[in-house]
C-alpha positions, 0 to 999 in steps of 0.5 A: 757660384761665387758671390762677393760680400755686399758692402757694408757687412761689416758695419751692421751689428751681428744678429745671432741664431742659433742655427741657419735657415734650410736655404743657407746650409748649402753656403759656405763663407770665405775669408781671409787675409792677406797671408790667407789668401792664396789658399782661399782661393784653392778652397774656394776652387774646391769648395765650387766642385764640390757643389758649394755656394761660396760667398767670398768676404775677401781679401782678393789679393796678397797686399797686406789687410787686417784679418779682423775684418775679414773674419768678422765679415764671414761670422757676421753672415753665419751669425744672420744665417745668410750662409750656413757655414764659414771658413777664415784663413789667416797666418795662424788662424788664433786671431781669427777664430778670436774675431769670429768668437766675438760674433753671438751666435758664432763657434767657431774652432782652429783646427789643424787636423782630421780629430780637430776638425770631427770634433768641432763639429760633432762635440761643439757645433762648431759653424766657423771654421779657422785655419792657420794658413802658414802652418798646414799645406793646401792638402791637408786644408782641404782634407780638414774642411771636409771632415769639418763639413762632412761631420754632423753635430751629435747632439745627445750628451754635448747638446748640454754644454753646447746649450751652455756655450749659447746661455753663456753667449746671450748672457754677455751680448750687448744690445747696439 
């Protein structure tokens, strides 16, 4: 199932938790700019087969958007647990990862290969994922979103810096 974000997401203001709702860890967030959008598209595609509630924050076509928008329209629905995951695509992925960062609640990693991606999730508890679509083919992102999904946090002795990541979050977070 594909669903399009509702309008007005990126007007409400991020609300954190730290993890998603049970309902929510089988949904994925996607998003992307224009430069994105084509393999958007193909990981959605993928995402559906695997069994994936995808929520598509757009864009939906190649015309030319600002990635902000997109990458803070999915890490506000990561940030409110509607889905448990996200995905954000744009040329290089920096940006969009700098976006989403800013949304409490939300870590989210660039990652450009298998090690990048195992070790956003299992050391990091990394929720959102950004991809650098001019840089890695379709193959190797989809081979990264599986080993970024497929990798469960191990929280043991990462779950202290992770707990500092958070503490570090609320202490900067601003009340709207």
């Amino acid at each position: 199932m594909v669903a399009t974000i509702v309008d007005g997401v990126l007007a409400e203001p991020g609300v954190a938790e730290e993890t998603a709702p049970a309902t929510a860890s089988g949904s994925v967030a996607i998003g992307a700019d224009h430069g994105g959008y084509p393999l958007k598209e193909y990981l959605a595609f993928r995402l559906k087969e695997a069994g994936f509630e995808v929520v598509d924050c757009g864009t939906h076509s190649e015309e030319p958007v600002d990635y902000p928008d997109f990458a803070h329209a999915v890490a506000q629905l990561v940030a409110k647990g509607e889905c448990g995951s996200g995905i954000v695509l744009d040329g290089a992925g920096i940006g969009s990862a700098m976006v989403a960062n800013k949304v409490p609640g939300v870590r989210a990693a660039l990652c450009y290969d298998l090690s990048s991606a195992a070790n956003s999730r299992e050391h990091n508890h990394a929720n959102v994922l950004t991809l650098g679509a001019g840089l890695i083919g379709r193959n190797l992102a989809w081979q990264i979103v599986e080993a970024w999904l497929g990798t469960d946090w191990a929280p043991g002795r990462h779950e202290r810096r992770v707990a500092m990541i958070s503490d570090i979050d609320r202490r900067y977070r601003r009340d709207s």
